[in-house]
C-alpha positions in Angstrom: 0.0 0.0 0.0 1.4 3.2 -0.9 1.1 6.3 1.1 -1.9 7.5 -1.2 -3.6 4.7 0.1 -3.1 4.7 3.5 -4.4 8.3 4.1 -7.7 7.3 2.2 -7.7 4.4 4.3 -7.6 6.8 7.1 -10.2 9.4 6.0 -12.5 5.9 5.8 -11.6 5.2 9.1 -12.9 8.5 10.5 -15.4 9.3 7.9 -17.1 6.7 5.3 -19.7 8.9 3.7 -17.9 8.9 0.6 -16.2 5.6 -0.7 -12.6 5.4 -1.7 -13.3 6.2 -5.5 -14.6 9.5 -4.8 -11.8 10.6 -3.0 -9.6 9.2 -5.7 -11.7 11.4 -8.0 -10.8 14.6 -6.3 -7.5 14.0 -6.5 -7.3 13.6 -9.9 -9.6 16.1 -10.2 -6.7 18.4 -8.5 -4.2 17.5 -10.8 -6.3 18.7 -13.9 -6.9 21.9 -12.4 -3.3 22.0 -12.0 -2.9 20.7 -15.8 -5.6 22.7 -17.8 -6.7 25.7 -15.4 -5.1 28.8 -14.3 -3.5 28.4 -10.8 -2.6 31.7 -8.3 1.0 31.0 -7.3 1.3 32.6 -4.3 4.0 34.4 -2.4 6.8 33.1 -0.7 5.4 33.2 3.0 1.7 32.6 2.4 2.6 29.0 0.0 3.4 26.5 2.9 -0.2 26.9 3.3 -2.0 26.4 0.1 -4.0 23.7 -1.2 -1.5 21.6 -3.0 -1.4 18.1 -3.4 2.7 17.0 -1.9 1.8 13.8 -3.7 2.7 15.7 -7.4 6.2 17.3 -6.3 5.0 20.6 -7.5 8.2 23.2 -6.9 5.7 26.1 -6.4 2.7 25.1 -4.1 -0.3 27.2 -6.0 -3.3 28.4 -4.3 -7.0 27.3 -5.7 -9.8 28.6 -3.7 -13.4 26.3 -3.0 -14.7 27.8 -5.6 -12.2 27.4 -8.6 -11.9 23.9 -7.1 -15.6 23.1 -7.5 -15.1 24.5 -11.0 -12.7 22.2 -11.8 -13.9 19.0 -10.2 -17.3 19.7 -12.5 -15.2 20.2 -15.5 -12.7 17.1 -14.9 -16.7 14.8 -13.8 -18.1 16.4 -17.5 -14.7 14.8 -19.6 -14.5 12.0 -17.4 -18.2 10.4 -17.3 -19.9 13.1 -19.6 -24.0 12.8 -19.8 -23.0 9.8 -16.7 -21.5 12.4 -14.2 -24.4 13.4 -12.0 -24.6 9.4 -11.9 -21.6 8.6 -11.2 -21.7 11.4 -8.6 -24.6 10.0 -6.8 -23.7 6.6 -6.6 -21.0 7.8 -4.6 -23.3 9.6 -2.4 -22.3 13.0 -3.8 -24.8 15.4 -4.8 -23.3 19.1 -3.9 -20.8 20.8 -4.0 -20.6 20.6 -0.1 -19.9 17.0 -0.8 -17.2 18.0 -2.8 -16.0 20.0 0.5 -16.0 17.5 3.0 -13.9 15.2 0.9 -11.4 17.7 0.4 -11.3 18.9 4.1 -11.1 15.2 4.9 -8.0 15.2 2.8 -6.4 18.2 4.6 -7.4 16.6 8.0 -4.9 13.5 6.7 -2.4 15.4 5.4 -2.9 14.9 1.5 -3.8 18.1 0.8 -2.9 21.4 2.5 -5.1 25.0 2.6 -4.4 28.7 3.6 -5.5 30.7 6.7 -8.2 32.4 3.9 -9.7 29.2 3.0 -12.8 27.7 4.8 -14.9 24.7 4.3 -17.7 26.8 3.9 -16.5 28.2 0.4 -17.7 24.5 -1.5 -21.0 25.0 -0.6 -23.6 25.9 -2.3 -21.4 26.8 -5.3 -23.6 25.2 -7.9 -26.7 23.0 -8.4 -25.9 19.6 -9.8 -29.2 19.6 -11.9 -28.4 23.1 -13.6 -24.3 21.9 -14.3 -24.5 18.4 -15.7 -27.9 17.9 -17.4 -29.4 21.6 -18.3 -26.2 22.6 -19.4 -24.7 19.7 -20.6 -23.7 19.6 -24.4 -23.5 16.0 -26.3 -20.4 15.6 -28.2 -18.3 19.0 -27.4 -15.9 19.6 -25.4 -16.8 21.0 -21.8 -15.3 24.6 -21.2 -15.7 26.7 -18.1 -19.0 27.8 -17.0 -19.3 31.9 -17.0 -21.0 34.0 -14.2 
């Protein structure tokens, strides 16, 4: 078991709301917002803080708030499981974006992922309605790009 594994393990010890595929999920869901979004790097004294994931050996730890977070985990569900996301989602027991929040928080709790003093659990919720993101907005046979305010 690698250390990946163990911490998930750990989360499921404390917490097993979600199963050990969703958490999976939003850790890969971390490295494509690391891969094909935008980023804040921050400054040298605030980055020991940031959500960053010490699993990718990233030199510069970069900061992604809730709510670019949430944005990116609907984004990475969309190319993953396209018209299937909100399924997929819900067989996991997910069905907000406060879901998406306790996972991650779990994750800081074990070490796997790390946040600043500005961040708060409160920021995932609420941030979108599944219903609205991945079946009245949904497009068959596109890409999926960013959603605009």
């Amino acid at each position: 078991m690698n250390d990946e594994d163990l911490y998930i393990c750990e989360i499921l010890e404390n917490d097993d709301r979600y199963p050990s595929t969703a958490y999976y999920f939003i850790r890969d869901a971390l490295a494509f917002a690391a891969d094909s979004m935008e980023l804040n790097e921050c400054s040298q004294d605030e980055s020991s803080a940031d959500i960053e994931s010490e699993l990718f050996g990233w030199t510069k730890e970069r900061h992604l708030t809730g709510q670019q977070f949430c944005e990116a985990i609907r984004l990475y569900a969309l190319n993953q499981y396209g018209y299937m996301a909100k399924v997929v989602l819900k067989s996991w027991g997910v069905d907000s974006t406060r879901c998406f929040g306790d996972m991650v928080y779990n994750m800081i709790s074990v070490g796997m992922f790390k946040k600043s003093s500005r961040d708060e659990q409160a920021h995932f919720d609420d941030v979108y309605d599944f219903e609205d993101v991945f079946e009245v907005e949904f497009e068959m046979g596109g890409a999926v790009s960013p959603r605009r305010s």
